[in-house]
ChimeraX commands (.cxc) that place a marker at each C-alpha (Angstrom):
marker #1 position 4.76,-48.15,52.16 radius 0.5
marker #1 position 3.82,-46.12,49.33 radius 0.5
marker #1 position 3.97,-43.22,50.77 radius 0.5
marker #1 position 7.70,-44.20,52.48 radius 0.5
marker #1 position 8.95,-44.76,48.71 radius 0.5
marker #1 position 7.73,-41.22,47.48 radius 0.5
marker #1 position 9.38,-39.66,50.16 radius 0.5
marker #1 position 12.18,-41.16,49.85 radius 0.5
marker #1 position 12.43,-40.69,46.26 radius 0.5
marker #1 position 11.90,-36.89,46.69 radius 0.5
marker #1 position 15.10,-36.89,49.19 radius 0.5
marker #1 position 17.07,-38.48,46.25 radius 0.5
marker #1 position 16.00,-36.04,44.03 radius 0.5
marker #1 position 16.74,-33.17,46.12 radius 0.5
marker #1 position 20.09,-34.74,46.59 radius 0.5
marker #1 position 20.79,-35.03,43.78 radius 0.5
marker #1 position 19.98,-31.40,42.80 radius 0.5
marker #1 position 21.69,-30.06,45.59 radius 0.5
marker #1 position 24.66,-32.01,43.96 radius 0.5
marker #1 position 24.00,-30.61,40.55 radius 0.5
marker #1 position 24.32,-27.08,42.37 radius 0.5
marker #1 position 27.93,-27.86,43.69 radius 0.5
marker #1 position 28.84,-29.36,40.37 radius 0.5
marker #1 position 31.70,-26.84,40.12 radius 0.5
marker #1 position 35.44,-27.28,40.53 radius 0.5
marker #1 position 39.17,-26.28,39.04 radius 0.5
marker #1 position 37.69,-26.55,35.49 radius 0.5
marker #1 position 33.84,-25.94,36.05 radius 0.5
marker #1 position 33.04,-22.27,37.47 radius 0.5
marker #1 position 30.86,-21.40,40.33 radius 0.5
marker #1 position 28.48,-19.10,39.54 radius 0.5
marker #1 position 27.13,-16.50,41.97 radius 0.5
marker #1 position 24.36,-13.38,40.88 radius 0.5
marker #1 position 27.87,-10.85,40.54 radius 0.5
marker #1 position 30.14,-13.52,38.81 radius 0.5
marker #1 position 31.88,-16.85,39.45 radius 0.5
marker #1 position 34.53,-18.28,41.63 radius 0.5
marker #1 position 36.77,-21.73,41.12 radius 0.5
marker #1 position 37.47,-24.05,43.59 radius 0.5
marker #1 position 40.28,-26.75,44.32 radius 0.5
marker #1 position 39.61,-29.46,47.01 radius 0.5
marker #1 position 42.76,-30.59,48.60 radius 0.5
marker #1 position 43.09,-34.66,46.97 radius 0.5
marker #1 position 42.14,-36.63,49.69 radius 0.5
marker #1 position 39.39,-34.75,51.74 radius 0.5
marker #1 position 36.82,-36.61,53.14 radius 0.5
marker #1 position 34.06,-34.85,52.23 radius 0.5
marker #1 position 33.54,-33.96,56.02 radius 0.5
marker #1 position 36.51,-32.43,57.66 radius 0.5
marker #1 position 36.32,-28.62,57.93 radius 0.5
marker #1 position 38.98,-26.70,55.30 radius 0.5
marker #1 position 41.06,-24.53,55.39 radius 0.5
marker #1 position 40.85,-21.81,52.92 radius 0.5
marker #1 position 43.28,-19.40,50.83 radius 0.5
marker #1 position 41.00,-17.61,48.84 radius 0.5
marker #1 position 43.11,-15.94,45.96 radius 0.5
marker #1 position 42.78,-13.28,44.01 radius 0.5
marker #1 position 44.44,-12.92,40.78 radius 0.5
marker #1 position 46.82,-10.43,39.14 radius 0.5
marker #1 position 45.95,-7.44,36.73 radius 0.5
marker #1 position 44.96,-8.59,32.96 radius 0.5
marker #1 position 44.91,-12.62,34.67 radius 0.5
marker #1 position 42.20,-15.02,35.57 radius 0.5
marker #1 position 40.56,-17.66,38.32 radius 0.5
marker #1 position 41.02,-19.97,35.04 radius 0.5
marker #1 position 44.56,-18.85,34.85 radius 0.5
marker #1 position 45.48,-19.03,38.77 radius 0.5
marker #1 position 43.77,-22.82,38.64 radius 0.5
marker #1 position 45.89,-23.73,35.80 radius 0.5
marker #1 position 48.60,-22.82,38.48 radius 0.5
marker #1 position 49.96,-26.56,38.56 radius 0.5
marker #1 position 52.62,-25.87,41.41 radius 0.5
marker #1 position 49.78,-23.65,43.99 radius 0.5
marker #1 position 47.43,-25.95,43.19 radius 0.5
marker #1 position 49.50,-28.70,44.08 radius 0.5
marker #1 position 51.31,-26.71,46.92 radius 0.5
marker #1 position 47.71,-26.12,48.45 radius 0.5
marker #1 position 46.03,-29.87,47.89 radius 0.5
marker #1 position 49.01,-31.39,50.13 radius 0.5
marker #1 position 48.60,-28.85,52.87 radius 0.5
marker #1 position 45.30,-29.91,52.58 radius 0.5
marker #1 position 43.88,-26.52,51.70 radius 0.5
marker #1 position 41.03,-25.79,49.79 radius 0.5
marker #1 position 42.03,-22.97,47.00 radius 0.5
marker #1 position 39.06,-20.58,46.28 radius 0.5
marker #1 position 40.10,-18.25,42.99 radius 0.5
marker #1 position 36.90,-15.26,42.18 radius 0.5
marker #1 position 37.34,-14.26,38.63 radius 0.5
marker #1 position 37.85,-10.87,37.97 radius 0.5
marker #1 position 36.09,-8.85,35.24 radius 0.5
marker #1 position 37.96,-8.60,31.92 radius 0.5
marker #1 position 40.70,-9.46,34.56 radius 0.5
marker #1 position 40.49,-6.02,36.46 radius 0.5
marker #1 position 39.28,-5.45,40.03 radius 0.5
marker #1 position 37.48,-2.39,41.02 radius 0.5
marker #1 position 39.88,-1.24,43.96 radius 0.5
marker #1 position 39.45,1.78,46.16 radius 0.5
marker #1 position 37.40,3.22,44.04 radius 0.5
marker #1 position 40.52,4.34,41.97 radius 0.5
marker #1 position 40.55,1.40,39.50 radius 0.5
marker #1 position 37.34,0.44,38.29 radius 0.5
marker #1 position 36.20,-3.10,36.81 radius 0.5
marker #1 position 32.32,-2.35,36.47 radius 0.5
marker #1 position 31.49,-3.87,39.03 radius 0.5
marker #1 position 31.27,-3.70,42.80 radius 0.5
marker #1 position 33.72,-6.08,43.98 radius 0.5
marker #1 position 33.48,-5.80,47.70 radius 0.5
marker #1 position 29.66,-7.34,47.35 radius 0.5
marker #1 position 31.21,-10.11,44.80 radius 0.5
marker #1 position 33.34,-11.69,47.25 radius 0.5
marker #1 position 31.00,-11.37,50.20 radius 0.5
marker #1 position 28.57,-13.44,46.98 radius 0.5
marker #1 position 31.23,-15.82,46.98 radius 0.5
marker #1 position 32.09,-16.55,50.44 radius 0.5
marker #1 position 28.18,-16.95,51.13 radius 0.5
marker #1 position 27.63,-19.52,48.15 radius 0.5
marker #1 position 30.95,-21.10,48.89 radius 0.5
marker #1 position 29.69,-22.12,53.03 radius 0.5
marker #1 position 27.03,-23.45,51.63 radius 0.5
marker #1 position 29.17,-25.32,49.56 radius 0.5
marker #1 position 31.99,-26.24,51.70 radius 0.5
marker #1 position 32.82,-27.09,55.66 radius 0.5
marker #1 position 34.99,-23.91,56.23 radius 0.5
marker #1 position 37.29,-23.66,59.13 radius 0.5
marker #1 position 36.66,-20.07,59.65 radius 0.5
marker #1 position 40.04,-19.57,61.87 radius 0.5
marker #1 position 41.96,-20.13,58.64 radius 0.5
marker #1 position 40.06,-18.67,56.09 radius 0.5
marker #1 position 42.26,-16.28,54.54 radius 0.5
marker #1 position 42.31,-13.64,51.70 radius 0.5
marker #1 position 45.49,-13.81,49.60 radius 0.5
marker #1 position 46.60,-12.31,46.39 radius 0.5
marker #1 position 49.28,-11.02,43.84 radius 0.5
marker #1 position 50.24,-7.82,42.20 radius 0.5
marker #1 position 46.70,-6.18,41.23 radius 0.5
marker #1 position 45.16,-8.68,43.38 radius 0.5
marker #1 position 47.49,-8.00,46.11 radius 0.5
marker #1 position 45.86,-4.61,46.02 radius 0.5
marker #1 position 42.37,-6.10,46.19 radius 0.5
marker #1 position 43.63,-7.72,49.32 radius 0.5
marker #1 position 44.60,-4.49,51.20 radius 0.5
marker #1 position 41.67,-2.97,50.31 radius 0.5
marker #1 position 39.14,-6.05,51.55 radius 0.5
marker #1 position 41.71,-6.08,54.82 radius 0.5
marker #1 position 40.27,-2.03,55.63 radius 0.5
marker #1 position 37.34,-1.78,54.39 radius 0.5
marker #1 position 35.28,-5.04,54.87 radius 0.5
marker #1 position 38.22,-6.80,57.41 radius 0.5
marker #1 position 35.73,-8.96,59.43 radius 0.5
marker #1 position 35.14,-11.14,56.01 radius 0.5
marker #1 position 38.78,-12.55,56.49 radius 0.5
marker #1 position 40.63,-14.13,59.53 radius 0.5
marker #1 position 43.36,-13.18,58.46 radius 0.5
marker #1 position 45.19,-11.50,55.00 radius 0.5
marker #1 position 48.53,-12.48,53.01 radius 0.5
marker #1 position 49.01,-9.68,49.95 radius 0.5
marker #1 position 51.65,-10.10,47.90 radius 0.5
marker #1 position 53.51,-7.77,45.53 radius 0.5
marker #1 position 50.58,-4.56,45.93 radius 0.5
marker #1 position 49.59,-2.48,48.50 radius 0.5
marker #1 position 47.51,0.41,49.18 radius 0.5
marker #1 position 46.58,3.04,46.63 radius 0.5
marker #1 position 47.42,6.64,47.04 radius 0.5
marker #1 position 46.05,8.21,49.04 radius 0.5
marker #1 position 46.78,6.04,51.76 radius 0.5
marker #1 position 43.53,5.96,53.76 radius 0.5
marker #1 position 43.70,7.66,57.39 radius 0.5
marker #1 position 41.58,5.33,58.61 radius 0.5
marker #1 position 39.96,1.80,57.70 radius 0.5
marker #1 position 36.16,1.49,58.54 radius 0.5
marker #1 position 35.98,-1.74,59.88 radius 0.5
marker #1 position 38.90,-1.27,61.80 radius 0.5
marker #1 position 42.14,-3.39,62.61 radius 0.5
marker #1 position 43.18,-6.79,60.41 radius 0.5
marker #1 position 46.00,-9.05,61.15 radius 0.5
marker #1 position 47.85,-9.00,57.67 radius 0.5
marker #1 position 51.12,-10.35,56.66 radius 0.5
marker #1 position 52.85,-8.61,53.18 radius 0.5
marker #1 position 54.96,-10.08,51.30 radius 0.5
marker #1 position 57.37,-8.29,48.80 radius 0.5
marker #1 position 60.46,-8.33,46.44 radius 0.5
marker #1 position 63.12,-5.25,47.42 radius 0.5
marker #1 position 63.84,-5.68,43.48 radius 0.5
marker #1 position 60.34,-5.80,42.51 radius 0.5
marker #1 position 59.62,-2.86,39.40 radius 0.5
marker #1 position 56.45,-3.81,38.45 radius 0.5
marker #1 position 54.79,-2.67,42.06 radius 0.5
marker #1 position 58.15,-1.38,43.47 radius 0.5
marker #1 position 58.31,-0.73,47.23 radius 0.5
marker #1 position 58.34,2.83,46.80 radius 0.5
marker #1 position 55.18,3.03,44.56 radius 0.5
marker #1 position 54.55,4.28,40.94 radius 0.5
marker #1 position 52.37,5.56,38.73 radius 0.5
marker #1 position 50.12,3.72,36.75 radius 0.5
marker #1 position 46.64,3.72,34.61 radius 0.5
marker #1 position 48.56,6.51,32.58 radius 0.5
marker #1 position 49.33,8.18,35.27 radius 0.5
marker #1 position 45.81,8.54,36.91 radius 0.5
marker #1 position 46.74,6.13,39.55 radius 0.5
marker #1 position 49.27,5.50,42.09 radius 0.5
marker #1 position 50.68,2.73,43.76 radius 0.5
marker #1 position 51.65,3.52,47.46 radius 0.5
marker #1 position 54.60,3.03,49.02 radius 0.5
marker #1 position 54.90,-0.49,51.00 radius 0.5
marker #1 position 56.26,0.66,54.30 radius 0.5
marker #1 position 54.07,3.50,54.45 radius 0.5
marker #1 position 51.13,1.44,53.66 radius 0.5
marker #1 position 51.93,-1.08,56.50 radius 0.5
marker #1 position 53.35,2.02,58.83 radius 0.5
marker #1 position 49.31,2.98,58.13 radius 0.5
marker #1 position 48.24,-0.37,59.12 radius 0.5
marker #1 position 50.44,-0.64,61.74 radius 0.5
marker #1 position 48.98,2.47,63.26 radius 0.5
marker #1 position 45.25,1.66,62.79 radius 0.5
marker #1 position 46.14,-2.44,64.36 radius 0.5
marker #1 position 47.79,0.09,67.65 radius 0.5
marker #1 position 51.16,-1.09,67.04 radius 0.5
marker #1 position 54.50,0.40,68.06 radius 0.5
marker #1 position 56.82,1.81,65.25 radius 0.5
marker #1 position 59.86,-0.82,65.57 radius 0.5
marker #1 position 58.86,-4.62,64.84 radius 0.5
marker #1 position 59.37,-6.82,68.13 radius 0.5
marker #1 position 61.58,-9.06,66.00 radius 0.5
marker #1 position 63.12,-10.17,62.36 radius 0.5
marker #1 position 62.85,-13.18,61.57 radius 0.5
marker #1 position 64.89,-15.28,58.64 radius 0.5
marker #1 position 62.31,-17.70,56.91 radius 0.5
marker #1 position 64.05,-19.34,53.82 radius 0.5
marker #1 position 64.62,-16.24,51.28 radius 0.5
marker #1 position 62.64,-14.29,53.36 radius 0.5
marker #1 position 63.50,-11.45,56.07 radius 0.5
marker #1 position 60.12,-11.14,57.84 radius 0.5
marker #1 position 59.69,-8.03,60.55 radius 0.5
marker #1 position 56.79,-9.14,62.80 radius 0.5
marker #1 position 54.66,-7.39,65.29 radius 0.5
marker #1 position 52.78,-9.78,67.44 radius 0.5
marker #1 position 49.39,-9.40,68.66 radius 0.5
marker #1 position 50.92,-9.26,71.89 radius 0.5
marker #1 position 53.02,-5.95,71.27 radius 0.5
marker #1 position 49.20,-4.44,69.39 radius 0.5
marker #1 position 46.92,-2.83,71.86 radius 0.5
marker #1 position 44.28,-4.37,68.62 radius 0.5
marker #1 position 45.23,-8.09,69.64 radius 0.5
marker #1 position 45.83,-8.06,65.53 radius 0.5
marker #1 position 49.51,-9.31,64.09 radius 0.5
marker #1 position 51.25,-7.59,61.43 radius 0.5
marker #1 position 54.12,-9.17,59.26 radius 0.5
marker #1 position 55.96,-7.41,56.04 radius 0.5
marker #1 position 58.26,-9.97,54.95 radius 0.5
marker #1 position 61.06,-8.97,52.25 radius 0.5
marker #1 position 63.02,-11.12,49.66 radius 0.5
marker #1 position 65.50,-9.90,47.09 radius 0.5
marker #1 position 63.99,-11.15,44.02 radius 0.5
marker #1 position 61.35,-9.15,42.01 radius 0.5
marker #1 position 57.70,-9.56,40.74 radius 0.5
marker #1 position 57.01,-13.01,41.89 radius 0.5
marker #1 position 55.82,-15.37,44.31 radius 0.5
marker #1 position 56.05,-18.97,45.89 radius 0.5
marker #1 position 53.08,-21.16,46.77 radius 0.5
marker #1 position 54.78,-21.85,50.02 radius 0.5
marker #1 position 54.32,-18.56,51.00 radius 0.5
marker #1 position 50.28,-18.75,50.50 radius 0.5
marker #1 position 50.42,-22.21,52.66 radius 0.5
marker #1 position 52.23,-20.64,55.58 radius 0.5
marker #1 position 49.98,-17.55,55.31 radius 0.5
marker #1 position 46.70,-20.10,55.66 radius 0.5
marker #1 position 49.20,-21.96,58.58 radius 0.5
marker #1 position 49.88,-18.23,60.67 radius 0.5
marker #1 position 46.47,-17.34,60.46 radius 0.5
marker #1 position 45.32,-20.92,62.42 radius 0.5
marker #1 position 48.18,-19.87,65.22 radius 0.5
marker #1 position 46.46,-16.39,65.72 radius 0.5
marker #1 position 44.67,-15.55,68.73 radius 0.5
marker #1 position 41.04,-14.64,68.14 radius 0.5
marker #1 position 40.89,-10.92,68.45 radius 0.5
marker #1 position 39.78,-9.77,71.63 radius 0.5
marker link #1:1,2 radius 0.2
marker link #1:2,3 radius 0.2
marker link #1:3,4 radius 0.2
marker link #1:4,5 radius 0.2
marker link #1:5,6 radius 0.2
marker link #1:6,7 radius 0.2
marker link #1:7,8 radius 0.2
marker link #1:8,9 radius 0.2
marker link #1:9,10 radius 0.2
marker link #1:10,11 radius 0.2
marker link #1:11,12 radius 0.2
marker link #1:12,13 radius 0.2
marker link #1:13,14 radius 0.2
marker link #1:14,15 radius 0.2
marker link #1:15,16 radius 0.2
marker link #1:16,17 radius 0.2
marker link #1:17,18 radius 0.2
marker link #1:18,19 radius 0.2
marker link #1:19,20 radius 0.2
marker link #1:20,21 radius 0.2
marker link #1:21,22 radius 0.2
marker link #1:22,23 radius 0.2
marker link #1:23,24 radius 0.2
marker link #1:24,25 radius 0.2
marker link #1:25,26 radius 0.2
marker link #1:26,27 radius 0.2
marker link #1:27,28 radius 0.2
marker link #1:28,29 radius 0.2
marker link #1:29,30 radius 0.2
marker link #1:30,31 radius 0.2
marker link #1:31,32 radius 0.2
marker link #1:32,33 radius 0.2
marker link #1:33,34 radius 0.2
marker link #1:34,35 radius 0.2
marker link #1:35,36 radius 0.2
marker link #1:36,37 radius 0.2
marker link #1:37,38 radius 0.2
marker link #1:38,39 radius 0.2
marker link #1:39,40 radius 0.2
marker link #1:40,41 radius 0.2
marker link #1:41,42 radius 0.2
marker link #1:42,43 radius 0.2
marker link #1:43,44 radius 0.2
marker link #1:44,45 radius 0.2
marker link #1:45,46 radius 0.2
marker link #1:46,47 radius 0.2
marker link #1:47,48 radius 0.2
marker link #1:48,49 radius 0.2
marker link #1:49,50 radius 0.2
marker link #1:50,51 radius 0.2
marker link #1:51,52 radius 0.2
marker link #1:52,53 radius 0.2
marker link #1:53,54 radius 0.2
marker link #1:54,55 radius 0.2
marker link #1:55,56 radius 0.2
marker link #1:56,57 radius 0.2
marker link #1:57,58 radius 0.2
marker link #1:58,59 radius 0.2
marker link #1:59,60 radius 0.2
marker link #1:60,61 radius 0.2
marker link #1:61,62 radius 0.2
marker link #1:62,63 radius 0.2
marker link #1:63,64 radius 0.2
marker link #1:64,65 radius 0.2
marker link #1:65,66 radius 0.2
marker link #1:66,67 radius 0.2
marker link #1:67,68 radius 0.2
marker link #1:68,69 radius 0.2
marker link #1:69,70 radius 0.2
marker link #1:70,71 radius 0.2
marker link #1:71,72 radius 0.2
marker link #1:72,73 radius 0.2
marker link #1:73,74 radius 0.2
marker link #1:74,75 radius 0.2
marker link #1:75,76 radius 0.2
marker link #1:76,77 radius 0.2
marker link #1:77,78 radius 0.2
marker link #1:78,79 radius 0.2
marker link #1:79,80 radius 0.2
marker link #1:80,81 radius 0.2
marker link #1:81,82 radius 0.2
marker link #1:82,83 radius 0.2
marker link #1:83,84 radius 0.2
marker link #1:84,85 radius 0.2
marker link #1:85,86 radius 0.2
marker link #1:86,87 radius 0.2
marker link #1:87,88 radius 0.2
marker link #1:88,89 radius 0.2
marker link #1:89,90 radius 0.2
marker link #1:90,91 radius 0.2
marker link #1:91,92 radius 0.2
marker link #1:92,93 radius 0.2
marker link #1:93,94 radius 0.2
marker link #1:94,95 radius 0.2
marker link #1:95,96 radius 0.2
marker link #1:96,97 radius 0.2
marker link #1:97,98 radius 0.2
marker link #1:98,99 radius 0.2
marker link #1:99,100 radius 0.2
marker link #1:100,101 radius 0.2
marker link #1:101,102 radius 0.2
marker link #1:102,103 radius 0.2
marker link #1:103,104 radius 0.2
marker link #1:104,105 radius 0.2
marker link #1:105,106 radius 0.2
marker link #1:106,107 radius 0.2
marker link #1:107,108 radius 0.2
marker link #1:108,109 radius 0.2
marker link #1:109,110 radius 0.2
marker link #1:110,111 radius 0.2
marker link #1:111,112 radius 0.2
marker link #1:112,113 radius 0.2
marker link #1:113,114 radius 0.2
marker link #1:114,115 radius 0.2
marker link #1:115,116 radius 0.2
marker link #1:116,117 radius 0.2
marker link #1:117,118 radius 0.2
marker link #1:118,119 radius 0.2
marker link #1:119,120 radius 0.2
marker link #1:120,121 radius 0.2
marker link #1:121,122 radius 0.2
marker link #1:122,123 radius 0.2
marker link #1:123,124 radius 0.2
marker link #1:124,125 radius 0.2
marker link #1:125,126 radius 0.2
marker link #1:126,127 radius 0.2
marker link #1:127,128 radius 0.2
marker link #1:128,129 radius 0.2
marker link #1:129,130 radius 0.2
marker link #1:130,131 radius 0.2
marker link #1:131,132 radius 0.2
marker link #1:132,133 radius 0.2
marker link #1:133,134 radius 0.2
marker link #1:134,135 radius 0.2
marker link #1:135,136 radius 0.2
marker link #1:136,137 radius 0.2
marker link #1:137,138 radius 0.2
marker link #1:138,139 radius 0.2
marker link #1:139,140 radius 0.2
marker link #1:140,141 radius 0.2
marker link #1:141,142 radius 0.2
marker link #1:142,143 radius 0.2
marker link #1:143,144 radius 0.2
marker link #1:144,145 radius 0.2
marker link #1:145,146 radius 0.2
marker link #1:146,147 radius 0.2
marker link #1:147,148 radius 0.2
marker link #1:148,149 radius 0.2
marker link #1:149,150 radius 0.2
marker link #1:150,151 radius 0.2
marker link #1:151,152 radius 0.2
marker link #1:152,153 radius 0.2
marker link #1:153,154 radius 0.2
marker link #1:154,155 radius 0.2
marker link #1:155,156 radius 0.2
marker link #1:156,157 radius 0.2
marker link #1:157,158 radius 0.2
marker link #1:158,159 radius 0.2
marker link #1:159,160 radius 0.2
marker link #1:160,161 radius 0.2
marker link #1:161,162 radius 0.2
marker link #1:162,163 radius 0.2
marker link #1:163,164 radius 0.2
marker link #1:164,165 radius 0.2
marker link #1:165,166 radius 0.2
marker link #1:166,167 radius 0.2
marker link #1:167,168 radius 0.2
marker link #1:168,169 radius 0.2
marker link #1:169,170 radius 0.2
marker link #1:170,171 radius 0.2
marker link #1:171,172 radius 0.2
marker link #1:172,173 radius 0.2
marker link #1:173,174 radius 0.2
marker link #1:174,175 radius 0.2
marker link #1:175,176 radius 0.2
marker link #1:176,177 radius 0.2
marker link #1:177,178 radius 0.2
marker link #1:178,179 radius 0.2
marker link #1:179,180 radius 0.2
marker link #1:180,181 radius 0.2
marker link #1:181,182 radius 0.2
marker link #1:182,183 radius 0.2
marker link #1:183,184 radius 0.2
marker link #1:184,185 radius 0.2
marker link #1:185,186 radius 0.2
marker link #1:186,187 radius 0.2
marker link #1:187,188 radius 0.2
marker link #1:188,189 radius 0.2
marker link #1:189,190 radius 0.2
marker link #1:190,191 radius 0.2
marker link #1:191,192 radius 0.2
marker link #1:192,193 radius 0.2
marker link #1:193,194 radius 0.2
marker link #1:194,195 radius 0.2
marker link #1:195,196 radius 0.2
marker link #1:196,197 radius 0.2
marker link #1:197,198 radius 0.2
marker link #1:198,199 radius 0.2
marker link #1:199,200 radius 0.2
marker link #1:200,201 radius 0.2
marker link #1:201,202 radius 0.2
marker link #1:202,203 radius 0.2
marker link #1:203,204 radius 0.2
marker link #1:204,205 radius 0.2
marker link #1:205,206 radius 0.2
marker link #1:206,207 radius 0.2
marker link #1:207,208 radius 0.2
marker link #1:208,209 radius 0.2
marker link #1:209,210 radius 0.2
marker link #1:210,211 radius 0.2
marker link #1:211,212 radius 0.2
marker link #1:212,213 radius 0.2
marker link #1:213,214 radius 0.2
marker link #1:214,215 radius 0.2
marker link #1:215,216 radius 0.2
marker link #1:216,217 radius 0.2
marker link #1:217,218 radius 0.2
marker link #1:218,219 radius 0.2
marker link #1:219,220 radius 0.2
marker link #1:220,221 radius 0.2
marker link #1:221,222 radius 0.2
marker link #1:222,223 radius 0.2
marker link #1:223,224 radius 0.2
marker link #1:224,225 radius 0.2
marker link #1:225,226 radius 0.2
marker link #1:226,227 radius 0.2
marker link #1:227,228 radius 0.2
marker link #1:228,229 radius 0.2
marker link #1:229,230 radius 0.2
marker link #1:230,231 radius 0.2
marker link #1:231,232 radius 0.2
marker link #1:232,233 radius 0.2
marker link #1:233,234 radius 0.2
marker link #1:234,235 radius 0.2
marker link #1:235,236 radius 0.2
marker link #1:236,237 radius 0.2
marker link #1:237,238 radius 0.2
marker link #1:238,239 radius 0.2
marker link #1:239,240 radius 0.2
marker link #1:240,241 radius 0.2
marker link #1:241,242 radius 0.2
marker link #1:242,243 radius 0.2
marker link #1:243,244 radius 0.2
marker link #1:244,245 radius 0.2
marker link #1:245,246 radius 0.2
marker link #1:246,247 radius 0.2
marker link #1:247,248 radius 0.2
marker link #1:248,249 radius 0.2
marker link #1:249,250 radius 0.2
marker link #1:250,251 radius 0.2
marker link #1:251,252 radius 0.2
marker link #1:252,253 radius 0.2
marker link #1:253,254 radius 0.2
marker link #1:254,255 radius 0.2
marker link #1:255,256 radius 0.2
marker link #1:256,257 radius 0.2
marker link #1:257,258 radius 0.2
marker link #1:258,259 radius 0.2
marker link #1:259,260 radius 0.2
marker link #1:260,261 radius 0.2
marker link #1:261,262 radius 0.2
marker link #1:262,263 radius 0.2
marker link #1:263,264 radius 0.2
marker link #1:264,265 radius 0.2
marker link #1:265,266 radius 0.2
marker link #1:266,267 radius 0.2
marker link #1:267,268 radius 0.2
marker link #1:268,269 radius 0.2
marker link #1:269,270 radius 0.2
marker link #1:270,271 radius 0.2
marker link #1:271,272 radius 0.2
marker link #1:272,273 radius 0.2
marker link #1:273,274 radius 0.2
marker link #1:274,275 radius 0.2
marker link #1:275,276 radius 0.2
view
């Protein structure tokens, strides 16, 4: 009997240290050996059930404490029932392409976080997707060719490749949907320069003409769709000798986003076809 007791009070301990290790949330960071990471529960979940995941990276000069404090994509994301995932940035930089630099090697932070996070979390891998705006839009593109197995699926928003455009992507084709403002003049569609002119942002269509390419899809879209404000061209993974999808999706407004797009990004990637 004694000896029943001492186990079992050694399994409550360990439970409860195991807790203390997950004892971070929207306010409370993760922490990881390259950094730390936030994370949002959708209200409701039961603990169990596998989620869903938008993992979201944040814009130049922002935060994971900033994108949490996000009351409408938190909220957007907890009723689709979506767990939100936001890696912190350093000094609110990412290192990207090797072009922009935050000090730190960025590709092996979010492979940290993903790691820490499954031993966190239930993840339902299908929908596990890599999203992001303006400087972390560019983050996304970059994860998408150069480490694209980490993802199902990516949804950038507002940034795109760096100059040069890269004639290849190492790990090969991604299924990636863009989404962009026509009137957008912080990253406009045609690129810029930035970083005093060190830097330049590359042109949208030529960075998903790129993609596009690499995924073995033709030149013309199979279709347009109209989606609320947005005009989406889409080209299926039926039309892409890859098996991969590609969407860009337009809207006249400028250097901005709505939640709903990041919650039918983490819905598309659950209807794609595992690649072949």
């Amino acid at each position: 009997m004694k000896r029943h007791v001492a186990v079992c009070i050694l399994v409550a301990l360990a439970s409860l240290a195991s807790r203390a290790a997950s004892a971070c949330d929207a306010t409370t960071p993760c922490e990881v050996a390259s950094g730390r990471y936030y994370v949002r529960p959708p209200a409701g979940w039961d603990g169990a059930r596998p989620l869903p995941v938008a993992v979201y990276f944040h814009g130049y000069r922002s935060s994971a404490a900033d994108a949490m404090a996000d009351r409408a994509l938190g909220d957007a994301l907890s009723k689709a029932g979506v767990l939100l995932v936001a890696p912190d940035g350093l000094d609110g930089r990412w290192t990207i392409a090797g072009k922009l630099s935050a000090g730190r090697d960025d590709l092996a932070f979010v492979r940290d976080v993903l790691a820490d996070l499954r031993r966190r979390y239930p993840i339902d891998e299908r929908r596990l997707v890599a999203t992001g705006f303006s400087a972390g839009g560019f983050m996304v593109w970059q994860i998408a060719c150069t480490a694209g197995g980490l993802f199902a699926a990516y949804a950038p928003i507002s940034g795109a490749f760096l100059d040069p455009i890269p004639d290849h992507c190492p790990t090969g084709p991604a299924s990636l949907r863009h989404v962009h403002g026509t009137a957008d003049v912080v990253v406009p569609m045609a690129g810029r320069w930035i970083a005093g002119g060190r830097v330049r942002q590359s042109d949208v269509d030529a960075s998903v003409a790129r993609l596009r390419e690499i995924d073995g899809c033709p030149e013309r879209p199979k279709r347009e769709e109209r989606r609320g404000e947005l005009v989406c061209r889409v080209w299926p993974a039926a039309a892409c000798a890859s098996g991969r999808e590609i969407e860009l999706c337009l809207h006249g407004g400028g250097h901005s986003f709505e939640p709903a797009w990041i919650v039918d990004a983490v819905d598309w990637a659950g209807r794609l076809a595992p690649p072949p």
